[in-house]
PDB file of the backbone (N, CA, C, O) and the ligand in Angstrom, with CONECT records:
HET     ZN  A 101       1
ATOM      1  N   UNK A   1       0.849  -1.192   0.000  1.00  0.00           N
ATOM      2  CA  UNK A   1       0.000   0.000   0.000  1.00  0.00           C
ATOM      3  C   UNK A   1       0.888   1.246   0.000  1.00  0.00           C
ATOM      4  O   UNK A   1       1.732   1.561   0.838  1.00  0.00           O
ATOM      5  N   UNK A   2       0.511   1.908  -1.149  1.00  0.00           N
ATOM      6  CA  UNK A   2       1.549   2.813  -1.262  1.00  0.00           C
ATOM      7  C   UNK A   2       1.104   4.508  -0.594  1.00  0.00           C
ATOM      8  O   UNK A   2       0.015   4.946  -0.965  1.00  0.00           O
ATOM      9  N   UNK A   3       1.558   4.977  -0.086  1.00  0.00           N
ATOM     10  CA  UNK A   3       0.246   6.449   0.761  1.00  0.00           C
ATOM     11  C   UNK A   3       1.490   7.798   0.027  1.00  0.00           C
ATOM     12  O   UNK A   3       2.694   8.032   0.142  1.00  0.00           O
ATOM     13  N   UNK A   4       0.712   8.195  -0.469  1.00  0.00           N
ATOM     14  CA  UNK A   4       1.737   9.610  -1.009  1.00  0.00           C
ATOM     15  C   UNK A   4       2.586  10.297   0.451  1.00  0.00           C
ATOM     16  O   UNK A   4       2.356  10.163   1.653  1.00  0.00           O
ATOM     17  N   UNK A   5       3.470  10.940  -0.181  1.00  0.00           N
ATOM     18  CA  UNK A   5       3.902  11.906   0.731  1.00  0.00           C
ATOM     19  C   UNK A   5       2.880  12.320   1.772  1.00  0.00           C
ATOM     20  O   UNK A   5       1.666  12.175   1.631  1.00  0.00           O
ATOM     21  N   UNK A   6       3.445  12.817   2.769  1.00  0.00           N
ATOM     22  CA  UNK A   6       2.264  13.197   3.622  1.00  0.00           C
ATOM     23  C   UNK A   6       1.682  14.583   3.192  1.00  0.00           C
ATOM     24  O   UNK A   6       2.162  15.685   3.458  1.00  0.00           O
ATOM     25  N   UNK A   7       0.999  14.417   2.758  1.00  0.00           N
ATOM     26  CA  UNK A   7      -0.100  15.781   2.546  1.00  0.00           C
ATOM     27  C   UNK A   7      -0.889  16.368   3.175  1.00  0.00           C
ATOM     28  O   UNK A   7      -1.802  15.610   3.501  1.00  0.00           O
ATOM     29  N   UNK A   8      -1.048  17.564   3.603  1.00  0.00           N
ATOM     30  CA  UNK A   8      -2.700  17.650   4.857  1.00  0.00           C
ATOM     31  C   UNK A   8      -3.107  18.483   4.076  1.00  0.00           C
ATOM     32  O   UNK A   8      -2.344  19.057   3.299  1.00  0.00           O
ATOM     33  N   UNK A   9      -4.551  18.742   4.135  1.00  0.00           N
ATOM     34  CA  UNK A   9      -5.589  19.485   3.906  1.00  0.00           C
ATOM     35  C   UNK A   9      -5.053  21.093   4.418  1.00  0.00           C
ATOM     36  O   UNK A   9      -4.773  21.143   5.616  1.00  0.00           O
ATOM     37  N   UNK A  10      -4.900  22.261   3.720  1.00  0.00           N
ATOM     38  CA  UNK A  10      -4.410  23.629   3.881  1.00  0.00           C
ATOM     39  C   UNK A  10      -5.710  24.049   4.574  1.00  0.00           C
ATOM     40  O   UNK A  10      -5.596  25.203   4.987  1.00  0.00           O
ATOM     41  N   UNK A  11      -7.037  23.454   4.874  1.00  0.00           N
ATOM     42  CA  UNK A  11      -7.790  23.672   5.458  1.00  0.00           C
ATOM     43  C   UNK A  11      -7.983  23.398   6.717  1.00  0.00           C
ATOM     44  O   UNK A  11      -7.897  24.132   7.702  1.00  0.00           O
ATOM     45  N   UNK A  12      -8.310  22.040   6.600  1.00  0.00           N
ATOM     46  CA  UNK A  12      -9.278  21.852   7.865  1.00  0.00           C
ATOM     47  C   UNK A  12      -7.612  20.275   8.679  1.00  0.00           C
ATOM     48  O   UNK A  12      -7.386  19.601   9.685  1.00  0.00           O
ATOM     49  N   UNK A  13      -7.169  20.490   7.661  1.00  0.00           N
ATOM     50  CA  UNK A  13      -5.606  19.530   8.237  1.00  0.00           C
ATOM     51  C   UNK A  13      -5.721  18.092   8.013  1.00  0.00           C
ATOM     52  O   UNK A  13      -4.665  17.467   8.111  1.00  0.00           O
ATOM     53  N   UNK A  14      -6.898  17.360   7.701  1.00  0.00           N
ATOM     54  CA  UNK A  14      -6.922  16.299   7.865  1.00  0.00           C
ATOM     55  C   UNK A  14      -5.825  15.664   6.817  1.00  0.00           C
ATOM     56  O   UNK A  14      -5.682  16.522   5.946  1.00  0.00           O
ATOM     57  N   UNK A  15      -4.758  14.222   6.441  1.00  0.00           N
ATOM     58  CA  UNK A  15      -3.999  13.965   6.063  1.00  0.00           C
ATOM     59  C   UNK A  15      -4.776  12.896   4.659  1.00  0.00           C
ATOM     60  O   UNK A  15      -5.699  12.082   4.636  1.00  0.00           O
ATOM     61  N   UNK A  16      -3.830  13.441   3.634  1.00  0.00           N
ATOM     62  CA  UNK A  16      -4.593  12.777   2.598  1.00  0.00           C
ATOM     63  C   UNK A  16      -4.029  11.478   2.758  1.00  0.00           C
ATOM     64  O   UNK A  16      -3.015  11.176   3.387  1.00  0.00           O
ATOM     65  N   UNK A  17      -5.216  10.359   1.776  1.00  0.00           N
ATOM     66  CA  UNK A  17      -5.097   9.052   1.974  1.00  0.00           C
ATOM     67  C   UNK A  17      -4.928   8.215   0.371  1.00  0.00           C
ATOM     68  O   UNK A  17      -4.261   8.677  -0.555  1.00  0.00           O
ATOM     69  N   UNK A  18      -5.665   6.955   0.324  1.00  0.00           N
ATOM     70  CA  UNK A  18      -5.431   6.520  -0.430  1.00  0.00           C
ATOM     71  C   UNK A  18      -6.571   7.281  -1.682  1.00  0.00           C
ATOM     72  O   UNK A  18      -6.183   7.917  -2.663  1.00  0.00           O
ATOM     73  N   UNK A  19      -7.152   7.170  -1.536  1.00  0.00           N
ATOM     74  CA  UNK A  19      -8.582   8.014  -2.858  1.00  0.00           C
ATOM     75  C   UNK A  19      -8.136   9.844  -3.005  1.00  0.00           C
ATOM     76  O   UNK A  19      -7.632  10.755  -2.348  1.00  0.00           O
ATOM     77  N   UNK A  20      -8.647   9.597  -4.154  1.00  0.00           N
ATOM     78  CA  UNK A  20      -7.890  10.925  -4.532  1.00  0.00           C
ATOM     79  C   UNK A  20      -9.070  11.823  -5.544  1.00  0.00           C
ATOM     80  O   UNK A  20      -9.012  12.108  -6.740  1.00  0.00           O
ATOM     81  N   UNK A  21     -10.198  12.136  -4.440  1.00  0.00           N
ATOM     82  CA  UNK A  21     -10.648  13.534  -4.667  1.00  0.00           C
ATOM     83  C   UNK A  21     -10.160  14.610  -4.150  1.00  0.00           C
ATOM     84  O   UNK A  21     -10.893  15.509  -3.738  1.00  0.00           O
ATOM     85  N   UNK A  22      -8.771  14.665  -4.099  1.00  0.00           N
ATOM     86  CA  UNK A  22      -8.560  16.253  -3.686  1.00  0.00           C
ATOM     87  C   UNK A  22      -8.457  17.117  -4.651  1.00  0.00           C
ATOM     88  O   UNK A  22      -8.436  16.741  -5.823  1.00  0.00           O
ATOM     89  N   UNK A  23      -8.369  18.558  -4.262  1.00  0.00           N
ATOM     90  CA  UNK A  23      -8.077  19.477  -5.264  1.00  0.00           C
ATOM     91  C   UNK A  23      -7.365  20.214  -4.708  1.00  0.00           C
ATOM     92  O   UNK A  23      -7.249  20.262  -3.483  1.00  0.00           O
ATOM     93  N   UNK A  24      -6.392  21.350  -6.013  1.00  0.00           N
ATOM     94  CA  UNK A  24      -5.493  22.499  -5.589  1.00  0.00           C
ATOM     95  C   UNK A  24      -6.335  23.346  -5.596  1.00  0.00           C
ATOM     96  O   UNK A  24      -7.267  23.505  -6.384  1.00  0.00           O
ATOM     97  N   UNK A  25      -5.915  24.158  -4.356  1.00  0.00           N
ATOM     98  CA  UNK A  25      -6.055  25.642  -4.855  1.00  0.00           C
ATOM     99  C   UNK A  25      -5.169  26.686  -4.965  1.00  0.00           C
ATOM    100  O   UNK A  25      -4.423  26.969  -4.027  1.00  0.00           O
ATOM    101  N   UNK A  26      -5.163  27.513  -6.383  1.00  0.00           N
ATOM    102  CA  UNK A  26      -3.910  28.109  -6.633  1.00  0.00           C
ATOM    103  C   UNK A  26      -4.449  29.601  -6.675  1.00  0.00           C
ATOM    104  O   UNK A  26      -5.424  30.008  -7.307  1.00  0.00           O
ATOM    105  N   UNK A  27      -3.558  30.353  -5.825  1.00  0.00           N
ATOM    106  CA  UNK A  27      -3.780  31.726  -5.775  1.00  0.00           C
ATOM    107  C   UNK A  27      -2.624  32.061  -6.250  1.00  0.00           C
ATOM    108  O   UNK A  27      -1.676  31.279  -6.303  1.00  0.00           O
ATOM    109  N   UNK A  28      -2.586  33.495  -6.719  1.00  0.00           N
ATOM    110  CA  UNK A  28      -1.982  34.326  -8.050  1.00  0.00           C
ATOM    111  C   UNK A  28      -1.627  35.689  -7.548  1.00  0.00           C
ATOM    112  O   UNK A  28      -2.489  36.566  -7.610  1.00  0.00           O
ATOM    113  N   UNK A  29      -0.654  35.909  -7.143  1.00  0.00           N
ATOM    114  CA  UNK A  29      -0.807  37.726  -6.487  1.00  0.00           C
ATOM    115  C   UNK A  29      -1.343  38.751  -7.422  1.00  0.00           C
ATOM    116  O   UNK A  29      -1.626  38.740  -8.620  1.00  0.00           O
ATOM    117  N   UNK A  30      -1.371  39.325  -6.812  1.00  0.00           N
ATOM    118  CA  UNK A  30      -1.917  40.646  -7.929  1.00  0.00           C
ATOM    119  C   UNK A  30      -1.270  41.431  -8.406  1.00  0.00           C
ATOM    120  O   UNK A  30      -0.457  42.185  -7.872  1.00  0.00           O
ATOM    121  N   UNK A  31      -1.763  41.271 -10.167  1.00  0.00           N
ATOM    122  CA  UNK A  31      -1.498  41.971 -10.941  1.00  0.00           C
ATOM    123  C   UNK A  31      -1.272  43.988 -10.770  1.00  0.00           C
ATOM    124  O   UNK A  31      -1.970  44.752 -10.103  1.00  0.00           O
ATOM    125  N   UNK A  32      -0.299  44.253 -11.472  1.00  0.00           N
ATOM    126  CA  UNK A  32       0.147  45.685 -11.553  1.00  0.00           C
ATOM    127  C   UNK A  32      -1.397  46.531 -12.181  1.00  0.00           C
ATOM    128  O   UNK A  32      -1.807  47.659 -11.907  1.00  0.00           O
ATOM    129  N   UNK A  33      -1.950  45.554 -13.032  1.00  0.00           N
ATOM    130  CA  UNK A  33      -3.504  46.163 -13.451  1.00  0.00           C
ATOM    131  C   UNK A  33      -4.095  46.196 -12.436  1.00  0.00           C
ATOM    132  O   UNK A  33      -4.503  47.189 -11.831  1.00  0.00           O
ATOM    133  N   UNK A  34      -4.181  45.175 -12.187  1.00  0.00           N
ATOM    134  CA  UNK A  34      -5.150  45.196 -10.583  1.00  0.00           C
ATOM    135  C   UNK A  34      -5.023  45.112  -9.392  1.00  0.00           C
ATOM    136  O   UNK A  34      -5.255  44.104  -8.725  1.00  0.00           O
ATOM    137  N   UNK A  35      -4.537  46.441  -8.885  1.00  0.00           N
ATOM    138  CA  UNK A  35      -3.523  45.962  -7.484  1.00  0.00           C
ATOM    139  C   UNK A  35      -4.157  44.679  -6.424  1.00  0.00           C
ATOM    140  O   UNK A  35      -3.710  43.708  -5.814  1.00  0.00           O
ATOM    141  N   UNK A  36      -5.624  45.437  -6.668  1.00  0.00           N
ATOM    142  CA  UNK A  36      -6.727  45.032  -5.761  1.00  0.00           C
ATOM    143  C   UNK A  36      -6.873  43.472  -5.165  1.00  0.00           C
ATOM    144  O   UNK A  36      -7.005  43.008  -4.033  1.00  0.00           O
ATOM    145  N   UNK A  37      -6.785  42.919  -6.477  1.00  0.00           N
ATOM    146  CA  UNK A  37      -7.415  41.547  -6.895  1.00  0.00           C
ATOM    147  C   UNK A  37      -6.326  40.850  -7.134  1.00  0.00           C
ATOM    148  O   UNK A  37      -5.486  41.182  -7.970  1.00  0.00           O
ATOM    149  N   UNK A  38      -6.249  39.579  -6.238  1.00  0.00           N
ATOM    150  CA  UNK A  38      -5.504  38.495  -6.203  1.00  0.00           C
ATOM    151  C   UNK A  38      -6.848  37.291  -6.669  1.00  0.00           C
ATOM    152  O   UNK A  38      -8.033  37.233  -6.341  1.00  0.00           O
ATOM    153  N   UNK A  39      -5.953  36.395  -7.608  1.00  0.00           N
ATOM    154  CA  UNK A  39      -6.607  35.654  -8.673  1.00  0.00           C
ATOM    155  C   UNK A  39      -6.761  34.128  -7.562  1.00  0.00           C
ATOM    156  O   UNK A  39      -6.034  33.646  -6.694  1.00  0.00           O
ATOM    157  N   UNK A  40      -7.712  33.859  -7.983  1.00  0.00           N
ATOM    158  CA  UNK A  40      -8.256  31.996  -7.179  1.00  0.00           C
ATOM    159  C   UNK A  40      -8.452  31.127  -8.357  1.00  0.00           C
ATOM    160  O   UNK A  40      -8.802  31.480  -9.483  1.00  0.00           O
ATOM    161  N   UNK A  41      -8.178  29.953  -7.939  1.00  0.00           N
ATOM    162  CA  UNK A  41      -8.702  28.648  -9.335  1.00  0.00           C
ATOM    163  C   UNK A  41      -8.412  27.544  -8.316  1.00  0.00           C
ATOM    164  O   UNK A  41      -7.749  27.578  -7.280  1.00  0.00           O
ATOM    165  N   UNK A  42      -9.227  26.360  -9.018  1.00  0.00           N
ATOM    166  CA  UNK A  42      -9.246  24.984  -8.065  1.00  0.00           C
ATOM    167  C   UNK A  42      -9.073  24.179  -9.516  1.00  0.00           C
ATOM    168  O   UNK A  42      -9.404  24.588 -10.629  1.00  0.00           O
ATOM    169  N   UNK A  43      -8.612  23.236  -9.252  1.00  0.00           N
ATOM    170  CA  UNK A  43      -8.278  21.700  -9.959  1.00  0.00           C
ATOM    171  C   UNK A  43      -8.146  20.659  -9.708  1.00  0.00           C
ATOM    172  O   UNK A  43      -7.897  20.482  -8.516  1.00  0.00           O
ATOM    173  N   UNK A  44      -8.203  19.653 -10.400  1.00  0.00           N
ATOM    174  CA  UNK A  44      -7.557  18.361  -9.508  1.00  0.00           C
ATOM    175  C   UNK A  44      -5.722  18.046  -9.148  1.00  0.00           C
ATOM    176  O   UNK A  44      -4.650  18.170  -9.739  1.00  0.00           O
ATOM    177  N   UNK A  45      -6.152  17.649  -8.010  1.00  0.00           N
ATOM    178  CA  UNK A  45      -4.625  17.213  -7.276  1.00  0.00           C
ATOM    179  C   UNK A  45      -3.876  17.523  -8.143  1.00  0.00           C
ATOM    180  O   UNK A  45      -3.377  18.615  -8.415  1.00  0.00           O
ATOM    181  N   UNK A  46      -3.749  16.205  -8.767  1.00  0.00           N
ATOM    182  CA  UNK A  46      -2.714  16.111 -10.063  1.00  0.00           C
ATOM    183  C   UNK A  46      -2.253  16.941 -11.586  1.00  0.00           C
ATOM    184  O   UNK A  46      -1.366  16.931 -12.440  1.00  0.00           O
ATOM    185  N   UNK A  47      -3.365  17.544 -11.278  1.00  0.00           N
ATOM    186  CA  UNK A  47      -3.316  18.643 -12.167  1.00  0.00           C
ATOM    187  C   UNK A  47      -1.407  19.533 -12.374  1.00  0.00           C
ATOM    188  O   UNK A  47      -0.884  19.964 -11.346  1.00  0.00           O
ATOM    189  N   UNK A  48      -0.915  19.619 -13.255  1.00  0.00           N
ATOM    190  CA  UNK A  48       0.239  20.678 -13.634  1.00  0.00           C
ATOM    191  C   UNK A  48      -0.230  22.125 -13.399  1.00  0.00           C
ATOM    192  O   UNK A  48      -1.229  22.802 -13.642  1.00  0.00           O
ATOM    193  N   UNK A  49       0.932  22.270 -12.827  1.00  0.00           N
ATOM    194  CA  UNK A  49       0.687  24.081 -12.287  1.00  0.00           C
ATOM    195  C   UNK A  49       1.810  24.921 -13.144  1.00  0.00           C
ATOM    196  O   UNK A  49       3.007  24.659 -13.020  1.00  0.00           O
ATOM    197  N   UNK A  50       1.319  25.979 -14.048  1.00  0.00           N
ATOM    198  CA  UNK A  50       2.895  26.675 -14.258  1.00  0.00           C
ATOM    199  C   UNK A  50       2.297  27.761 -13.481  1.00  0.00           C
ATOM    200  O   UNK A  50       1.236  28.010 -12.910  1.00  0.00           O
ATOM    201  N   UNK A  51       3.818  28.482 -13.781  1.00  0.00           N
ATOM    202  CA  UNK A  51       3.847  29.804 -13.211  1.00  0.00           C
ATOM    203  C   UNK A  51       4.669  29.859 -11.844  1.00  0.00           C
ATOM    204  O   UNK A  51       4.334  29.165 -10.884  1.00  0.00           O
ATOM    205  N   UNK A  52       5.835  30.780 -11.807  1.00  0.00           N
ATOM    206  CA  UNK A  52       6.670  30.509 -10.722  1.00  0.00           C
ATOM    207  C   UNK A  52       5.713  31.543  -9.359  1.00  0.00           C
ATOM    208  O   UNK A  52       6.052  31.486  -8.178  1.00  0.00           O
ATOM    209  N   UNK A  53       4.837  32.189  -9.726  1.00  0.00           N
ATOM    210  CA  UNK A  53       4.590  33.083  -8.429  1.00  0.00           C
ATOM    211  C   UNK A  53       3.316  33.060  -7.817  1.00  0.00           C
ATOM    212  O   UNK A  53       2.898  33.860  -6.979  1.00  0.00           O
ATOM    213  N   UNK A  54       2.613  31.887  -8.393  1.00  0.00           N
ATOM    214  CA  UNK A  54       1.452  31.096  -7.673  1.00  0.00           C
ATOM    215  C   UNK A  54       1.712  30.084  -6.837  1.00  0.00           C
ATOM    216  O   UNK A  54       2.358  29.065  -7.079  1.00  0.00           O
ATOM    217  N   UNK A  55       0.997  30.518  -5.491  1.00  0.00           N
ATOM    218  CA  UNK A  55       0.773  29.602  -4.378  1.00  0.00           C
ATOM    219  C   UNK A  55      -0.133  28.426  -4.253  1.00  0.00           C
ATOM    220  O   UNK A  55      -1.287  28.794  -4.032  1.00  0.00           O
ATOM    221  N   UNK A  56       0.033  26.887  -4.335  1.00  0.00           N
ATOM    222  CA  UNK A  56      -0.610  25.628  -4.201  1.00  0.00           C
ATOM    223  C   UNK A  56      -1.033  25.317  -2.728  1.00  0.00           C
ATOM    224  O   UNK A  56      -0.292  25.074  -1.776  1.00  0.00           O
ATOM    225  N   UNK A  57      -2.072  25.365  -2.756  1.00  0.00           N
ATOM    226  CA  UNK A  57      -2.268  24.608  -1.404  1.00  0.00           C
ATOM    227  C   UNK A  57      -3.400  23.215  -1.687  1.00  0.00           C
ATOM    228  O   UNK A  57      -3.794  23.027  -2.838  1.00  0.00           O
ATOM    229  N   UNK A  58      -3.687  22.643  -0.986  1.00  0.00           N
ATOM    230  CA  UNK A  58      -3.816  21.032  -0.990  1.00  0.00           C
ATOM    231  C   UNK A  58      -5.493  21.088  -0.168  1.00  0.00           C
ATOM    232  O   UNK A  58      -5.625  21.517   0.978  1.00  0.00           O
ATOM    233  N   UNK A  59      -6.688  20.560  -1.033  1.00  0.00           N
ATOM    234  CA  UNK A  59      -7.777  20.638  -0.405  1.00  0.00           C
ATOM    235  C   UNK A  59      -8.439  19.522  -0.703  1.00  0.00           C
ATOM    236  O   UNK A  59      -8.570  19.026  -1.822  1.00  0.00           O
ATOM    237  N   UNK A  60      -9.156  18.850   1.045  1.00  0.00           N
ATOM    238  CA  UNK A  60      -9.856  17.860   0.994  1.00  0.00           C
ATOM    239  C   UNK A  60     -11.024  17.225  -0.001  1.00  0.00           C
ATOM    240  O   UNK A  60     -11.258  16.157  -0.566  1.00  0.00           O
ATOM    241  N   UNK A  61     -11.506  18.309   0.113  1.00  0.00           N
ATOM    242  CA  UNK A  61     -13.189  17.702  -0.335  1.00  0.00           C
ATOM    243  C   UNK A  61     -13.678  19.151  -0.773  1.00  0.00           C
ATOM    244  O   UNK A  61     -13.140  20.247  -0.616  1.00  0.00           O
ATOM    245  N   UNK A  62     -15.025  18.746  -1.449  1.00  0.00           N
ATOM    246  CA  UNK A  62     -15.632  20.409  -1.614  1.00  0.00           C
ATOM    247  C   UNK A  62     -16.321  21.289  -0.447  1.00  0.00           C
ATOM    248  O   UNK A  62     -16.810  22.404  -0.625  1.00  0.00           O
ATOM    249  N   UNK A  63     -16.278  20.684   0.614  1.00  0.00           N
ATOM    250  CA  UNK A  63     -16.337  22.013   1.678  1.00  0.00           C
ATOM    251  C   UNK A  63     -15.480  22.639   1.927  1.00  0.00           C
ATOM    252  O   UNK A  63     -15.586  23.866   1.916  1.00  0.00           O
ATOM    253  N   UNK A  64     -14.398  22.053   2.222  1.00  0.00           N
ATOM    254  CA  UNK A  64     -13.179  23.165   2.260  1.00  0.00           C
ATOM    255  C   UNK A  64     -13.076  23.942   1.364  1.00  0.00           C
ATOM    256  O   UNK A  64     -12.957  25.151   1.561  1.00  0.00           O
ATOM    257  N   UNK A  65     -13.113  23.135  -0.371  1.00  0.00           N
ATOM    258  CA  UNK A  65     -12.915  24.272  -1.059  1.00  0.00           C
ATOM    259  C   UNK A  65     -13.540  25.093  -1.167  1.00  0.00           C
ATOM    260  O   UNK A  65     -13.031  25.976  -1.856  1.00  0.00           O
ATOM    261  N   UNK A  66     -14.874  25.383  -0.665  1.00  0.00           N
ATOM    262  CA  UNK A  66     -15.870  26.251  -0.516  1.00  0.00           C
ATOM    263  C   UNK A  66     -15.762  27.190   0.511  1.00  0.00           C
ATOM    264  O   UNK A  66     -15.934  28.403   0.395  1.00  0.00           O
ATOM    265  N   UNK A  67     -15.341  26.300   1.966  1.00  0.00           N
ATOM    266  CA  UNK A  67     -14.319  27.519   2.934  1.00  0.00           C
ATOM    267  C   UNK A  67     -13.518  28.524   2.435  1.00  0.00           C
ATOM    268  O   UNK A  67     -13.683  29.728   2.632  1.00  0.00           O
ATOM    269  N   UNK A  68     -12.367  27.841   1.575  1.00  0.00           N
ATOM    270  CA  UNK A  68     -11.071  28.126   1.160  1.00  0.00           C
ATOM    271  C   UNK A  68     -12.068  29.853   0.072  1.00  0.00           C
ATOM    272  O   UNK A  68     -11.961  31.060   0.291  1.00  0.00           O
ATOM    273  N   UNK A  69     -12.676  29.300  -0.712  1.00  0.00           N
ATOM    274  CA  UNK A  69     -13.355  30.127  -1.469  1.00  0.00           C
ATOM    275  C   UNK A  69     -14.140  31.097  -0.816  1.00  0.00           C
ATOM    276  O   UNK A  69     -14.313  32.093  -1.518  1.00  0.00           O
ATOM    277  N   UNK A  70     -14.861  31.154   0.685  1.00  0.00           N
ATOM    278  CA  UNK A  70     -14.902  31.952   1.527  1.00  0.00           C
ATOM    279  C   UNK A  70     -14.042  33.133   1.680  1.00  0.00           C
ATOM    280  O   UNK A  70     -14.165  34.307   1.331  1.00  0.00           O
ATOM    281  N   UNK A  71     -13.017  32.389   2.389  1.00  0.00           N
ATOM    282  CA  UNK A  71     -12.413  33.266   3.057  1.00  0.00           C
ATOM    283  C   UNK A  71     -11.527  33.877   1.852  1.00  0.00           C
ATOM    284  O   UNK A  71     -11.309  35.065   2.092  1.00  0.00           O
ATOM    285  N   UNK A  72     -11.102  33.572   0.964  1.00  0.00           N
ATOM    286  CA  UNK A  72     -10.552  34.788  -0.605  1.00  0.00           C
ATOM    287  C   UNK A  72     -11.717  35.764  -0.771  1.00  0.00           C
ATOM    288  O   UNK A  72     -11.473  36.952  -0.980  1.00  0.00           O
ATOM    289  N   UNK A  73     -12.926  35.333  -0.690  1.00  0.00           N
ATOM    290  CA  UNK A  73     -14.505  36.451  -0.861  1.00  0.00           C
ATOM    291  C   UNK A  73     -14.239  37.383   0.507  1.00  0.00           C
ATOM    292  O   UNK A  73     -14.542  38.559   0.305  1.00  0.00           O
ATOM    293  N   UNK A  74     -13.697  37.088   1.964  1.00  0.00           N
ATOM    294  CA  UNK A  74     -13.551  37.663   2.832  1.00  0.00           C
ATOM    295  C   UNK A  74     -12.890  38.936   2.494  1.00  0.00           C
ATOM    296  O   UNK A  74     -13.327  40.085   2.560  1.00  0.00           O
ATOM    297  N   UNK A  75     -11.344  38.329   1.988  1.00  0.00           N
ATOM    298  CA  UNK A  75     -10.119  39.110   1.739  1.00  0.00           C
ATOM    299  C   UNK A  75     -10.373  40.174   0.680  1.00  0.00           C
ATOM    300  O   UNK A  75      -9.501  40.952   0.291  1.00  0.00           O
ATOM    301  N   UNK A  76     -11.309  40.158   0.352  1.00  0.00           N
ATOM    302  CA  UNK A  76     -11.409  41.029  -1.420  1.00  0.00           C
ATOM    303  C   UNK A  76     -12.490  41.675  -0.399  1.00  0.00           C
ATOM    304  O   UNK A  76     -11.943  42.694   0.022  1.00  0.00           O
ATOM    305  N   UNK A  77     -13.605  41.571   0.116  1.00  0.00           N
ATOM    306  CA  UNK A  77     -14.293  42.354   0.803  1.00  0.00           C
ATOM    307  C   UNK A  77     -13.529  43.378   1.745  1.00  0.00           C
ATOM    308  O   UNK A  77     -14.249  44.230   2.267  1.00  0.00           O
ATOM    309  N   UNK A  78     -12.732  43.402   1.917  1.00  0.00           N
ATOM    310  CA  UNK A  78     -11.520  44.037   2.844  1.00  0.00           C
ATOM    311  C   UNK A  78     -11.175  44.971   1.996  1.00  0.00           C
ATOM    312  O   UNK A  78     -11.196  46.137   2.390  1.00  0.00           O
ATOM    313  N   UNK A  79     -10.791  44.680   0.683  1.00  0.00           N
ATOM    314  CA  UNK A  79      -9.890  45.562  -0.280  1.00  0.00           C
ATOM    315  C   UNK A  79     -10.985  46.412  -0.393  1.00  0.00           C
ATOM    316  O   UNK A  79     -11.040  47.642  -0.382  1.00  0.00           O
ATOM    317  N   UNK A  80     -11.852  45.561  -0.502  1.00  0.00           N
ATOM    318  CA  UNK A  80     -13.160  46.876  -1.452  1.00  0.00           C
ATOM    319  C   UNK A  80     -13.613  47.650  -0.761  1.00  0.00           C
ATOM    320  O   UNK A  80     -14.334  48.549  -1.193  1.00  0.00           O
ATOM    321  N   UNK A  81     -13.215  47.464   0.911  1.00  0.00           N
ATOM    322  CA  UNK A  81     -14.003  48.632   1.876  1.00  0.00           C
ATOM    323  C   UNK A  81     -12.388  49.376   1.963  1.00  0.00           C
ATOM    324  O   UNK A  81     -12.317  50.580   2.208  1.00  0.00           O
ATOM    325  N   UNK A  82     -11.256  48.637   1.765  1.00  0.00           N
ATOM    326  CA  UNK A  82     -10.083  49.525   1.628  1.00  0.00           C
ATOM    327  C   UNK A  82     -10.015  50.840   0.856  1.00  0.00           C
ATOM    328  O   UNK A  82      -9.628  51.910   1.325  1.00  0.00           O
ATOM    329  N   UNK A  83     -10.408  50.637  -0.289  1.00  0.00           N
ATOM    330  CA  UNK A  83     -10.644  51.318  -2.099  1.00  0.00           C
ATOM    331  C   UNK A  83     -11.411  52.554  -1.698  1.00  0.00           C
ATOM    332  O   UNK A  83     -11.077  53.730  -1.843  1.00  0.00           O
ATOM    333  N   UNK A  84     -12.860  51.889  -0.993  1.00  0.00           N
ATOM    334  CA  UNK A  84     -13.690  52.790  -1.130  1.00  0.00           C
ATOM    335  C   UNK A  84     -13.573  53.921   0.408  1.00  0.00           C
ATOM    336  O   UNK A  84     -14.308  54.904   0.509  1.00  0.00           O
TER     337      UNK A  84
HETATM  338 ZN    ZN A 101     -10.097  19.658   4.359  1.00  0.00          ZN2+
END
């Protein structure tokens, strides 16, 4: 039985196992266009990532990623009461 590297959930921590619905989530700093707005996307695990200045983090299931997708809606609500 082979168990990947140890991986945990960037969420909620739990350690990935043998089945493999996880997904990335890759955030993107923000663009010189848009100071504001830092970029979100989800994929599967295994999915190829380019780009040297995007951050991967490692998510269980779709609640987290729905947390995870929370709290980026949090962070941009911040900017926008920043802006305004
Ligand atoms: Zn999780």
């Amino acid at each position: 039985m082979l168990v990947p590297d140890e991986i945990r959930c960037d969420v909620c921590g739990r350690q990935k196992g043998e089945t493999n619905h996880w997904l990335q989530c890759i955030t993107q700093p923000a663009k010189e266009e848009f100071p504001a707005i830092e970029g979100i996307g989800f994929g599967p695990i295994d999915a190829p990532i380019s780009g040297t200045d995007v951050k991967v983090e490692h998510i269980c299931c779709h609640a987290c990623a729905v947390k995870r997708f929370s709290q980026w809606l949090g962070t941009l609500n911040t900017v926008e009461r920043k802006i305004a």
